[in-house]
N, C-alpha and C positions, 0 to 999 in steps of 0.2 A: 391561205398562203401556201405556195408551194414553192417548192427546193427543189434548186436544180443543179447536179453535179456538173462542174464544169473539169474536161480531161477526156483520159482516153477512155473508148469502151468497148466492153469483147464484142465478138459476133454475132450475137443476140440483141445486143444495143444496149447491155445493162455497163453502168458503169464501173471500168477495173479500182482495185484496191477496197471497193466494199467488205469484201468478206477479209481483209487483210485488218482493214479497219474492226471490224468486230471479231475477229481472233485477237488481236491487241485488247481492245475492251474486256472482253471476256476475260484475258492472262491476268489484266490490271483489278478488275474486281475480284478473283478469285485471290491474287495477292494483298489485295484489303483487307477483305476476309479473316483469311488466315492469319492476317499481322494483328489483325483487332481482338482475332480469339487466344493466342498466343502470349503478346508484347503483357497483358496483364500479371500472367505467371509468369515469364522472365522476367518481368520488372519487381515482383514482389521477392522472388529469389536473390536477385541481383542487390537491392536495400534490406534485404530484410533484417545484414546486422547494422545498418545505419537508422533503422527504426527506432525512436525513443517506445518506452515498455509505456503501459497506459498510465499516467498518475494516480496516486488515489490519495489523497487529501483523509489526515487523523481519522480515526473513528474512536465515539465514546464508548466505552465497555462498562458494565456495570457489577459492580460486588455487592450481595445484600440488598434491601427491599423488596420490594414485590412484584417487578417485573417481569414480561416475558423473556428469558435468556440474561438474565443478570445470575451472574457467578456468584457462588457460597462462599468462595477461598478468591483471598488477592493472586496465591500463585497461581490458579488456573487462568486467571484474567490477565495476569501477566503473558504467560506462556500461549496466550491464543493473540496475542496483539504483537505489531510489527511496529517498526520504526516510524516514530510521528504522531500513535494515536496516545490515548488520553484512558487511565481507569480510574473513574470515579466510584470512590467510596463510601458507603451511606455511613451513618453511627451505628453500629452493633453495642448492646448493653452484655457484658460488662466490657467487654472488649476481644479483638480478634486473636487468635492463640495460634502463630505459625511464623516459621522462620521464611523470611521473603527472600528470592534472590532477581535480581534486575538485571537483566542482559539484555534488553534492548533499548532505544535510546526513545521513551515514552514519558508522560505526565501522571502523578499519581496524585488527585486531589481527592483529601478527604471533606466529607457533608460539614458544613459549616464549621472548617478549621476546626475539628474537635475527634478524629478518630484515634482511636488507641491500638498499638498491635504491642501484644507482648509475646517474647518467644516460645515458640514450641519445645525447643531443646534449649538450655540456661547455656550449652558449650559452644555455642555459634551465635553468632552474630544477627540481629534479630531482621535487620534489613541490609543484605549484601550487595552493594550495585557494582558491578562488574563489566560498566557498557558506557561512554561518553554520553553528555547531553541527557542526563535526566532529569528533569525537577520535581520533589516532593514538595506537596503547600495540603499544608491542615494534616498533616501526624505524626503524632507523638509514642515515643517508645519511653513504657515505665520501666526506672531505674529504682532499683531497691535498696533503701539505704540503710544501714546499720540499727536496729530495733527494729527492722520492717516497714519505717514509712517511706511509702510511695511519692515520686515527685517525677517529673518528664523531664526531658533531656533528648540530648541526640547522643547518647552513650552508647545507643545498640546500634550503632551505625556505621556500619566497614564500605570504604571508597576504597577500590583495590585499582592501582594505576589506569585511574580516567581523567577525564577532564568534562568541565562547563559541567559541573554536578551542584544543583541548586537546592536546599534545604531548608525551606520556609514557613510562617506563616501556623503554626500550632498553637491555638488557645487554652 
């Protein structure tokens, strides 16, 4: 199949506006181009504060037991977890010896509703939450009561101006 230009043609007999035509083509692809290599970074600049940050969905953290990267102390477990995740705590015999402070808005379940923490310091507050939205389910802080017998309670437990602070579930 052949093409054939119909119009005017120089004096050679080749047909005018060819080379006009692929100077256009040529401007046009070289401006593709550059729009396709460009328009990506100006677009990522242009949204970039309309972009949501990536989600990330709780993660479990672990105190005691025997695993890989499970924390010795609640407060380290604490102190490494962000809003949303969960630190689960196994049963330590006889029980965990440290004043807790909660400032972020996390889940702390103790191993089957039965952990104990009693404080480090008897002049503080054995569990201080200091952060909206926490819930504690399965621990119990021992209170000492007059002749020395032990009984649990939520006595060691200071709410300092939050809310949706939940406190459950200790056997």
């Amino acid at each position: 199949m052949a093409f054939h230009f119909v119009g005017r043609h120089n004096e050679i007999g080749q047909p005018q506006g060819i080379s006009m035509i692929q100077k256009t083509l040529t401007i046009e692809v070289v401006c593709l181009c550059c729009c396709l290599t460009i328009m990506p970074d100006i677009l990522a600049v242009s949204n970039e504060s309309h972009m949501p940050l990536p989600m990330r969905f709780g993660t479990t953290l672990y105190v005691g037991g025997s695993g890989p990267g499970n924390y010795s102390k609640i407060q380290d477990a604490i102190n490494a977890s962000i809003d949303g995740d969960t630190v689960f705590i196994y049963v330590k015999e006889p029980c965990y010896n440290e004043n807790i402070i909660i400032n972020t808005s996390i889940t702390l379940v103790g191993e089957n509703h039965s952990v104990s923490v009693e404080a480090k310091n008897n002049s503080l507050p054995t569990i201080r939450i200091v952060h909206d939205s926490v819930k504690i389910d399965g621990i119990g802080v021992p209170y000492i009561w007059n002749g020395g017998h032990s009984f649990y309670s939520n006595y060691g437990f200071s709410v300092e101006n939050v809310s949706l602070i939940t406190i459950e579930g200790f056997e």
